[in-house]
N, C-alpha and C positions, 0 to 999 in steps of 0.2 A: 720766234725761231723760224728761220727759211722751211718750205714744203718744197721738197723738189718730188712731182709723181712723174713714176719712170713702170708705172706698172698698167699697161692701157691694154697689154694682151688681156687682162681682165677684167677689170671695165676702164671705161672713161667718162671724164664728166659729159653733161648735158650740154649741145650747145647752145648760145644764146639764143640764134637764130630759129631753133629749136623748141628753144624753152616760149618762144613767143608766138611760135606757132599753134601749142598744147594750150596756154591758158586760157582761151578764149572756148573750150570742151571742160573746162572744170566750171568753167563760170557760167558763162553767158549759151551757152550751146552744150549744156549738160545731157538732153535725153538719150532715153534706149534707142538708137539704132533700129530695135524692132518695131517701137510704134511709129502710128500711122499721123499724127500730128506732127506741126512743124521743125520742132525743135528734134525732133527721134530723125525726121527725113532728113534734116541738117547733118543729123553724127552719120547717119548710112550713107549720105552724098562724102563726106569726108574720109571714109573708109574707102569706099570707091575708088577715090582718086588717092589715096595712098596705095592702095593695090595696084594702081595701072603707071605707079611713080616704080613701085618695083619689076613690076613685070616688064616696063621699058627697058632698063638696064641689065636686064636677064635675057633679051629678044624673046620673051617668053609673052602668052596670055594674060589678058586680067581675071578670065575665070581658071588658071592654073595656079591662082595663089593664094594661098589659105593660110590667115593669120593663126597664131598659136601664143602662148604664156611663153615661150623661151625656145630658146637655140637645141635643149634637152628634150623638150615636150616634141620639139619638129625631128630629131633621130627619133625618138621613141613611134611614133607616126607612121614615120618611114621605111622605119624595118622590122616594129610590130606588126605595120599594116603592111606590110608585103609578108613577111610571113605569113600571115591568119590568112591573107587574100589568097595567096597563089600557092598552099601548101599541099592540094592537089595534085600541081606541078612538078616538085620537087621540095624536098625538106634541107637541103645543103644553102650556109652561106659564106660568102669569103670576103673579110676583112684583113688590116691590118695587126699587128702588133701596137701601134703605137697611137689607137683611137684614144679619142675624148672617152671618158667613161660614159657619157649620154648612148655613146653607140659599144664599148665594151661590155657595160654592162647590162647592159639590154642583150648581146649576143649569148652571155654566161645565163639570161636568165629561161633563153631562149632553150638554150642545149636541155634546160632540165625537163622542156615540156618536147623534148624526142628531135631537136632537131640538128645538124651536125653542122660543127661551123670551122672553119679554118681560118689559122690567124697565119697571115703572111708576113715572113721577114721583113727587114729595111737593112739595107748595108749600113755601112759607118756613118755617113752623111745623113741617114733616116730617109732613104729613097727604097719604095717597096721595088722588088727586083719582077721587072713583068714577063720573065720567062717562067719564073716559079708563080705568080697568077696565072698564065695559061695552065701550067701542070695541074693546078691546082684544080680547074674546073672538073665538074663531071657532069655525068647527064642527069643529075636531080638539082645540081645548080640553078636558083633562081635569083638571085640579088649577091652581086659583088657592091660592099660600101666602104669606100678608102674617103679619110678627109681631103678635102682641098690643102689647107695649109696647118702645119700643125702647130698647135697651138703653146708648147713649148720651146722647141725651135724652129718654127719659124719655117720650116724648109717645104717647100710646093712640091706636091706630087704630078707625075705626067697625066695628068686628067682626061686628055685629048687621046691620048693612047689607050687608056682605060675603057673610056667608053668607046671603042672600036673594038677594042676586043668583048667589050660585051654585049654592041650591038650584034656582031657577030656571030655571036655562039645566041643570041636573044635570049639575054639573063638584061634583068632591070640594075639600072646603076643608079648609084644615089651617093652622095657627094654633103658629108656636114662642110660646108663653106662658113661656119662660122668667123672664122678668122680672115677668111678670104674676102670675103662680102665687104664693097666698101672703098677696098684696096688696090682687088685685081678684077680687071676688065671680064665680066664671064659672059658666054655665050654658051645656053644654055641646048639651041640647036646643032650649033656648029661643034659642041664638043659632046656632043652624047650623052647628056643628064637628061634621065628620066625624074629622077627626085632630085631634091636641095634643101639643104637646112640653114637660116641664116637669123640671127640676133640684132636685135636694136643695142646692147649696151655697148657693143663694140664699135661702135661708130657714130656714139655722141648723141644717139635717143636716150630714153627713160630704159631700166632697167623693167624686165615683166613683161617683153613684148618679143612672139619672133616671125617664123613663117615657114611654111615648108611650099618649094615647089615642086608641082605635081604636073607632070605630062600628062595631057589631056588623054583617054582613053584608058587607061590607067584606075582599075579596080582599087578602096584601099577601108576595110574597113576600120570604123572606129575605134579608137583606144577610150575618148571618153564619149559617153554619151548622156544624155539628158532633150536640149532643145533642134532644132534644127538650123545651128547658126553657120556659117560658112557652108553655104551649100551643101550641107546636112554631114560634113565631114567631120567638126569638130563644136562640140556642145557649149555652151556659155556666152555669156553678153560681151561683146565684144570691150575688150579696151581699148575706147576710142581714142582716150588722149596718147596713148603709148601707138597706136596704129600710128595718128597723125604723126605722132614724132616719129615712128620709124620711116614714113615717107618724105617727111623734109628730111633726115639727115641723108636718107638715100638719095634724094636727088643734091643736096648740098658736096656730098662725098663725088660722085661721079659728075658733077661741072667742074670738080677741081683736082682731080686725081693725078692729071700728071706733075704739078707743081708742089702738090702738098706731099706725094712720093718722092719727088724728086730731093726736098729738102730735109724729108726725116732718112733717108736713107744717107744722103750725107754724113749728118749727126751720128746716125749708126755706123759708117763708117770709118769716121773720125774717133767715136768712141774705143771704137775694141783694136783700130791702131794706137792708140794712146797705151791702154792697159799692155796690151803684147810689148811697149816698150820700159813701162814703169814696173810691172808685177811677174816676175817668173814663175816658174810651176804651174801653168794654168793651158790649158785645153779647149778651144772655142768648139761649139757643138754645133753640128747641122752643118747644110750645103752652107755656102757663103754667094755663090751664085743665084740657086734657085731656092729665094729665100725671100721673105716677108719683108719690107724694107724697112721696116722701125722694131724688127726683132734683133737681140743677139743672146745667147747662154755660153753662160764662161764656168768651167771647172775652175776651182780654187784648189791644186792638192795641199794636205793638213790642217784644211779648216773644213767645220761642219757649216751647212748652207743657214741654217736656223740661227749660229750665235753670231752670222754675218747680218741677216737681214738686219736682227736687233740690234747689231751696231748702228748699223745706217739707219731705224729708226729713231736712234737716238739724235741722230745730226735731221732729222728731218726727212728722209732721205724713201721715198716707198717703192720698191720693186718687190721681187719674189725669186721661190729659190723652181717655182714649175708651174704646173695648173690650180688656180685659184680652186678650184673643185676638188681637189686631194690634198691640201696644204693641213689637213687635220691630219692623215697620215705620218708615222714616223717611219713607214719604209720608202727606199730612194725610188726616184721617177723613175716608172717602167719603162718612160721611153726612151730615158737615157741609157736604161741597163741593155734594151733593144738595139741601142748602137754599138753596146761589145763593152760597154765601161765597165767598171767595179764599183762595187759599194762603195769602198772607201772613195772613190773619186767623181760616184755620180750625186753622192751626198753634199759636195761643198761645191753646190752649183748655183750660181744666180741668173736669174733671168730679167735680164732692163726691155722693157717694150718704149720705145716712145712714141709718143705724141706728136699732132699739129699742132701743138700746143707749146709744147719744148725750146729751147734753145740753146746755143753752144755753151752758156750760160750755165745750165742747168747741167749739162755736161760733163764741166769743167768744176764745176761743185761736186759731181759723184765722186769725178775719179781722183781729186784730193784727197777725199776720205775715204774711197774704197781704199787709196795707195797705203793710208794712214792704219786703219782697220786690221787689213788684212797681215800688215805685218805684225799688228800689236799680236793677236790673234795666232799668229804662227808662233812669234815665242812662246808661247804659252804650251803650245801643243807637244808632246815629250817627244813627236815622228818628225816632228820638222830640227832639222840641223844646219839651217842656216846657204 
């Protein structure tokens, strides 16, 4: 049976060029990093220079970037460790409505231990409104953290804006770029991130690998501790094979970003003009503009998102109905409900990411079967009348 994967906002595979870069730290160049013989100086030179692969394309330091287990472990870091660091300062934080749970729930778990957090709207298109972030400040304000792109739809926050106003008022801003990293071009001077959180699986490394970047000068105590690895920030033997991959793909993603954008956003183009013309009743989510190029979320009204995916895994077919991280969940995306939707209708939502990997091919195989699917699926449903 055909595989068509259409679901890369959560992971994607490994790439080759990738995968040939790591095997030679499982094999041949296996040491600790922290010892002093040659095979350990071999993995710590290789970390090195995967750190200063990131730190180029961020216009950032090699020592402002501190490797982590995941995109989750580097929110958690970033706004645990500004909490604990700077709650002398002020105890207030302000996020959105429609984070990753890496950073909502980190903020919910924050409130229990005394500290006040405010979630900011998003209009319909899921763009936080930054007259209501100014309002929102106050003077125990210390860390505004809105993601770069979100990771259900897809849609870019004004990043550039953000951090002006928080250089302004000097509150720390921190930025999960999970979804971003890879993608979109960041400058991490010219746009006012103090912190960043960014993932290897999104962009064709090994899964278990991420990074948080930290503006130099910048207080941040540990979340884990134990040895003194990463410049005493974050404890544990490095994974060297997951570091090296996340520095090749990072430099592989940005020699080719404007061609390998240029063509999945195509795809996605063509995509969700297709459906608007084949499938009624349906609702596309998020800006269309300022949006992720290989994202799109389409409402289905009178189907549930869950008997759809299972259709299309039944034809081969993998995408998702939101965050790979809440798919256990049986209530609808919060962040869909944050754009004004209803239940009934943020429930029968699918999300296609695609790939550099894809083709119109592949495309053109969904939307057969989503056309096929979806109606079987509506007559069934007693709300749909045709």
């Amino acid at each position: 049976m055909r595989r068509v994967y259409l679901d890369n906002a959560s992971t994607t595979k490994v790439d080759e060029e990738v995968l040939n870069a790591i095997l030679p730290y499982l094999k041949e160049e296996y040491g600790n990093p922290s010892s002093i013989y040659s095979i350990g100086r071999n993995a710590k030179k290789a970390i090195e220079d995967a750190r200063e692969k990131i730190a180029k394309v961020l216009n950032a330091e090699p020592t402002e970037i501190f490797f982590t287990g995941s995109g989750s472990e580097s929110c958690n870091m970033a706004v645990r460790g500004i909490a604990n660091s700077y709650k002398d300062r002020g105890n207030h934080i302000i996020t959105s409505k429609i984070e990753h749970p890496a950073v909502l729930e980190t903020c919910k778990a924050l409130e229990k231990d005394g500290f006040q957090i405010t979630y900011i709207p998003v209009n319909e298109e899921g763009i936080i409104d930054l007259d209501g972030l100014r309002e929102a400040i106050t003077n125990e304000t210390i860390l505004i953290t809105i993601m770069y792109a979100n990771n259900e739809i897809g849609t870019l926050q004004p990043i550039k804006e953000i951090g002006e106003i928080a250089r302004k008022h000097n509150i720390f801003f921190h930025t999960d770029a999970v979804q971003a990293f890879g993608t979109i071009k960041i400058d991490v001077k010219g746009l006012g991130i103090d912190l960043l959180s960014l993932s290897g699986h999104k962009l064709y490394a090994p899964k278990g690998v991420g990074a948080l970047y930290l503006r130099k000068g910048i207080k941040l105590k540990k979340v884990l501790t134990g040895g003194h690895q990463e410049r005493d920030k974050r404890a544990g033997t490095e994974n060297v094979t997951g570091i090296v991959g996340l520095g090749k793909a990072t430099e592989l993603a940005y020699e080719n970003i404007e061609s390998t954008n240029k063509k999945i956003q195509e795809l996605r183009e063509y995509y969700i003009s297709e459906v608007v013309k084949r499938i009624p009743h349906i609702k596309v989510n998020g800006d269309l503009e300022k949006r992720l190029p290989g994202n799109s979320n389409i409402s289905f009204r009178y189907i549930e998102g869950e008997s759809l995916l299972l259709n299309l895994d039944i034809k081969g077919i993998c995408a998702s109905s939101g965050s790979a991280c809440t798919s256990g969940s049986l209530d609808p995306s919060h962040v869909l409900l944050a754009l004004g939707l209803s239940h009934e209708i943020a429930h029968g939502s699918l999300r296609v990411t695609i790939g550099k990997d894809n083709t119109k091919e592949d495309i053109d195989y969904l939307l057969d079967n989503l056309e096929e699917v979806v109606q079987r699926l509506r007559n069934m449903s007693p709300l749909y009348n045709g």
